[in-house]
TIRO-2110 file (N, C-alpha, C; in Angstrom, 1 decimal):
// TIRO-2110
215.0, 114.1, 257.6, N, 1, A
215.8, 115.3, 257.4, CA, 1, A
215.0, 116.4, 256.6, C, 1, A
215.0, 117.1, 256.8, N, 2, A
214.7, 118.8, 256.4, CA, 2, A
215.1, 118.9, 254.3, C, 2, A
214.0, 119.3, 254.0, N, 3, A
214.9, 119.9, 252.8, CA, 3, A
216.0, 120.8, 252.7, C, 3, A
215.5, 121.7, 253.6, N, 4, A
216.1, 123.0, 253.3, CA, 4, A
218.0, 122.5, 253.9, C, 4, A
218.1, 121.6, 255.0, N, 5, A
219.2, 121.0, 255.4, CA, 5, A
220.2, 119.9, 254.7, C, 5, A
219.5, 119.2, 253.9, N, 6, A
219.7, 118.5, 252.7, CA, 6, A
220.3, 119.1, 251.5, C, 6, A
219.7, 120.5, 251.1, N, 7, A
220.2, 121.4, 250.0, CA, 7, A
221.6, 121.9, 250.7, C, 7, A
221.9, 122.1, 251.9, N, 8, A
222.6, 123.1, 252.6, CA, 8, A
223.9, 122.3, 252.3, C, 8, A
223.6, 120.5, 252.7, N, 9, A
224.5, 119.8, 252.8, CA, 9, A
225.0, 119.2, 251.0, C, 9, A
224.3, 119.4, 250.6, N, 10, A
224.4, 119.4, 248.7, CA, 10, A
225.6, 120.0, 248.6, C, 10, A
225.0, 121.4, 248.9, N, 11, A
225.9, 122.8, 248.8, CA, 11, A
227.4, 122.3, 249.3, C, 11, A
227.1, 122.1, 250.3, N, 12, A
228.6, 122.1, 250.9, CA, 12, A
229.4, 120.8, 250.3, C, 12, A
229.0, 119.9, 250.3, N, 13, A
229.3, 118.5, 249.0, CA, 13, A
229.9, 119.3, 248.1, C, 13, A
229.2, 120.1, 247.1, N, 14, A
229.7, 120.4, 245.8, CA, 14, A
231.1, 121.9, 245.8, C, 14, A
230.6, 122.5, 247.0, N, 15, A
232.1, 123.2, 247.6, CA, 15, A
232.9, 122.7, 247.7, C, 15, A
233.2, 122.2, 248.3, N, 16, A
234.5, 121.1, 248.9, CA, 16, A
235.0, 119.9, 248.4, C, 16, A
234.0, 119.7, 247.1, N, 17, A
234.5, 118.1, 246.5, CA, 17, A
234.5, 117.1, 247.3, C, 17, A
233.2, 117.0, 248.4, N, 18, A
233.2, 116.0, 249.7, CA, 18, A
232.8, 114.9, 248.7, C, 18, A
233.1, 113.3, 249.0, N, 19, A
231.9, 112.1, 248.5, CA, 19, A
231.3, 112.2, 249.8, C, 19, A
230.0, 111.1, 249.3, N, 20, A
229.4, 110.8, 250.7, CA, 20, A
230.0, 110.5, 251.7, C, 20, A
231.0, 109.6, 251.9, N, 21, A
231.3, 109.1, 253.7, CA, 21, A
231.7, 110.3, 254.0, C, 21, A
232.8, 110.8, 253.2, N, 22, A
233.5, 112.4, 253.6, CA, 22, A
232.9, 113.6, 254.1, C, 22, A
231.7, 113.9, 253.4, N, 23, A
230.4, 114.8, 253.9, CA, 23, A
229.9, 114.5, 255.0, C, 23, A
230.0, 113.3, 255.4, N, 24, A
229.2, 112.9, 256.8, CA, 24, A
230.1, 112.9, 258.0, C, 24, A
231.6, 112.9, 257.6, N, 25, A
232.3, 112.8, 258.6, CA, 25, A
232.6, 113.9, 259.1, C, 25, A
232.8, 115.1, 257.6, N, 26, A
233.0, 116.4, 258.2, CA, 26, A
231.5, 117.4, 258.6, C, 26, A
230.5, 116.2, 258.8, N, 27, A
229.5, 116.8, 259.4, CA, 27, A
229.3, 116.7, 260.6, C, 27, A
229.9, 115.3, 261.6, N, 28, A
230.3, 115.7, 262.8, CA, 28, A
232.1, 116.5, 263.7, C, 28, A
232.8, 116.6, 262.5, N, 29, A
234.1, 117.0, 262.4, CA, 29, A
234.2, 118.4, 262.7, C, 29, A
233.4, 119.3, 261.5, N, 30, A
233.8, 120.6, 261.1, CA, 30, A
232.4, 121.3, 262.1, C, 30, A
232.5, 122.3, 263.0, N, 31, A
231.4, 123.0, 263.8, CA, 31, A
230.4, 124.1, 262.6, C, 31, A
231.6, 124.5, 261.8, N, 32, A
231.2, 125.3, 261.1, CA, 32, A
229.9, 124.9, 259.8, C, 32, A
230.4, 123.4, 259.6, N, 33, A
229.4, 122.7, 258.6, CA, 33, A
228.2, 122.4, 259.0, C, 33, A
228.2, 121.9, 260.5, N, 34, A
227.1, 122.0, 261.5, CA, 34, A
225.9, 123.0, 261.4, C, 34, A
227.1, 124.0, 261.6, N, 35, A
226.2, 125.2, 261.9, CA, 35, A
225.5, 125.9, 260.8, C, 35, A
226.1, 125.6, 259.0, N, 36, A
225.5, 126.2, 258.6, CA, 36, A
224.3, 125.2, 257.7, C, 36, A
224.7, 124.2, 258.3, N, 37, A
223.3, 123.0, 257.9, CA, 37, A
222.1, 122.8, 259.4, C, 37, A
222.6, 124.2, 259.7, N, 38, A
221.6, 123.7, 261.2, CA, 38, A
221.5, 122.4, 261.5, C, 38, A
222.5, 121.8, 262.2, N, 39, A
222.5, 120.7, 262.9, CA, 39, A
223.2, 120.5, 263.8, C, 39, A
222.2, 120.1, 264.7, N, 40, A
222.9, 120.0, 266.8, CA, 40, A
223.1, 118.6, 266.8, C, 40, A
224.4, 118.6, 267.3, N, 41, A
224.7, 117.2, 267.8, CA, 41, A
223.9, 116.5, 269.0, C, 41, A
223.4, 115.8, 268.6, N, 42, A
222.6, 115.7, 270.1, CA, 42, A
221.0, 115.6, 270.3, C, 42, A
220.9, 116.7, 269.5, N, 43, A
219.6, 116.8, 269.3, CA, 43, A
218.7, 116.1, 268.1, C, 43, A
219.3, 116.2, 266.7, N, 44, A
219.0, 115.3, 265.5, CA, 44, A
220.1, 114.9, 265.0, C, 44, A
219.9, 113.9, 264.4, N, 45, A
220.8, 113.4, 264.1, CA, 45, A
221.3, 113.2, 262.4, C, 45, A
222.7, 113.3, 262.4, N, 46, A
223.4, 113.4, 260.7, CA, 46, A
222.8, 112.3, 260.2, C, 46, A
222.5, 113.1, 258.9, N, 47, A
222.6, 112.2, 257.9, CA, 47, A
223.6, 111.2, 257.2, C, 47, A
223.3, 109.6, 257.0, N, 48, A
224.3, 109.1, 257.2, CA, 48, A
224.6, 109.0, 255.7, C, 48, A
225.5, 108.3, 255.1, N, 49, A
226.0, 108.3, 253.5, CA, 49, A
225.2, 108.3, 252.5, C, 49, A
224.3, 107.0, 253.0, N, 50, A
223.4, 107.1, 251.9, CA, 50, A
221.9, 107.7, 251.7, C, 50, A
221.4, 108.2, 252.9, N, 51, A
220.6, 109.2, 252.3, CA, 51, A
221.3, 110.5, 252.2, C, 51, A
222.5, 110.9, 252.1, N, 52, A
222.9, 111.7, 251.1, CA, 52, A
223.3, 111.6, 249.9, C, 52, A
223.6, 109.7, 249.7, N, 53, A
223.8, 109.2, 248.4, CA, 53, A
222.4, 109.7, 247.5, C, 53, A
221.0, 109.4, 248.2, N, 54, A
219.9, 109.0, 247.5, CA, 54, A
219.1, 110.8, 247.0, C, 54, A
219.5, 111.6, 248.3, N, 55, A
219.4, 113.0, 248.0, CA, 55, A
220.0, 113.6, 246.8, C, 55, A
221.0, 113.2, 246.5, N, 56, A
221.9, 113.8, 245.8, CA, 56, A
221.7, 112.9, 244.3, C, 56, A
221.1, 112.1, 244.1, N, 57, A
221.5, 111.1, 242.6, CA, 57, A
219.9, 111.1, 242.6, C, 57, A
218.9, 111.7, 243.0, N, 58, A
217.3, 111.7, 243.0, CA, 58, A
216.8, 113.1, 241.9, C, 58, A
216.4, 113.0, 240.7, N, 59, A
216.3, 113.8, 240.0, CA, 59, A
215.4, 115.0, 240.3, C, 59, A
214.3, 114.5, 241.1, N, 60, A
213.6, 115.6, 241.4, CA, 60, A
214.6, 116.4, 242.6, C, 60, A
215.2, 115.8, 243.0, N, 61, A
215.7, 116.7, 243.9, CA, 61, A
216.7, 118.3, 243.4, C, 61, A
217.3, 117.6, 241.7, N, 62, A
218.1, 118.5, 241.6, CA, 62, A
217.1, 119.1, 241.3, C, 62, A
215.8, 119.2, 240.2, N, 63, A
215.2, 120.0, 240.3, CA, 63, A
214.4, 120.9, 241.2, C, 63, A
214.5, 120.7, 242.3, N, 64, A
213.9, 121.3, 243.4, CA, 64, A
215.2, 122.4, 243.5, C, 64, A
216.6, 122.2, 243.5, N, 65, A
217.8, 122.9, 243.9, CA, 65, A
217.9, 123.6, 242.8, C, 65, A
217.7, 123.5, 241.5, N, 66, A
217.8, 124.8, 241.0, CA, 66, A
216.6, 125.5, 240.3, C, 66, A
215.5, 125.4, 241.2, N, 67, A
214.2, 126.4, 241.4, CA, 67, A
214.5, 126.9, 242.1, C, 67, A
215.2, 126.2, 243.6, N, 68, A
215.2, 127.3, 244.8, CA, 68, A
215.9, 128.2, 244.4, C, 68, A
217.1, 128.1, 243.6, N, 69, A
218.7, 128.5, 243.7, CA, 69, A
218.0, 130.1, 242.5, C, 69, A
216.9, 129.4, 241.5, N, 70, A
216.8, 130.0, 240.3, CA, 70, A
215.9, 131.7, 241.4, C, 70, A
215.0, 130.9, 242.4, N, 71, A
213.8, 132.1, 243.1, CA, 71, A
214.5, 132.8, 243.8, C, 71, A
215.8, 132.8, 244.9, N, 72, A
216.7, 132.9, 245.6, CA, 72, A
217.8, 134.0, 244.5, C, 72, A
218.3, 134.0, 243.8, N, 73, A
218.9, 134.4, 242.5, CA, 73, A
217.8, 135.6, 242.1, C, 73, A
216.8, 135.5, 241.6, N, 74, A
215.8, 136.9, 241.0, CA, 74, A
215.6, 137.3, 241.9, C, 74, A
215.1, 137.4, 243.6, N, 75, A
215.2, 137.6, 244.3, CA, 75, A
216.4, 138.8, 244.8, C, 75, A
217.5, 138.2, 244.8, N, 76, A
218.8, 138.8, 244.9, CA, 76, A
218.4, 140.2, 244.2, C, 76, A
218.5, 139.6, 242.4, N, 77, A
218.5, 140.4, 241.5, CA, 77, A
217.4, 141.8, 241.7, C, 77, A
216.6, 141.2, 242.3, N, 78, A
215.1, 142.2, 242.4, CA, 78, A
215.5, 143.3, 243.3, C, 78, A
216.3, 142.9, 244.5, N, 79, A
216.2, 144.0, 245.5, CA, 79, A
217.6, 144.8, 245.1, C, 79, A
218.6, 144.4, 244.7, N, 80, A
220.0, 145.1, 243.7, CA, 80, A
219.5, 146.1, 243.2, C, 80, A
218.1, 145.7, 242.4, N, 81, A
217.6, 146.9, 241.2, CA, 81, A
216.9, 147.6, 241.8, C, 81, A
215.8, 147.7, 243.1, N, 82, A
215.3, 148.5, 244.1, CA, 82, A
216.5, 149.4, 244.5, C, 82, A
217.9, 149.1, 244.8, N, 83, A
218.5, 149.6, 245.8, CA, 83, A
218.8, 150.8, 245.4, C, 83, A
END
């Protein structure tokens, strides 16, 4: 699985107060969750509970999510103060 798909699916976890089975179900349930985790039915396949269990409780990972979240964020901030 993708980082960038894995953070997406984090995201949407901590939106919606999904647990694991729940995340995975409404990841072939909801089109919209699909689509904004870039994932084709068909073509790759969902991630099942627990490597979203292991994504999500893996410490480097959260730090990876709030570097992106932190460069993504100044970012934002940088072009606001350009505009």
């Amino acid at each position: 699985m993708p980082l960038e798909q894995m953070i997406r699916i984090y995201f949407l976890q901590q939106w919606y107060s999904l647990s694991d089975p729940a995340m995975k179900d409404a990841l072939y349930d909801i089109e919209s969750m699909r689509w904004f985790t870039n994932i084709e039915l068909g073509e790759e396949p969902v991630p099942n509970e627990t490597t979203i269990l292991n994504f999500r409780c893996n410490e480097k990972t959260r730090l990876c999510i709030q570097a992106r979240f932190f460069l993504w964020l100044s970012l934002r901030c940088f072009l606001l103060f350009l505009a």
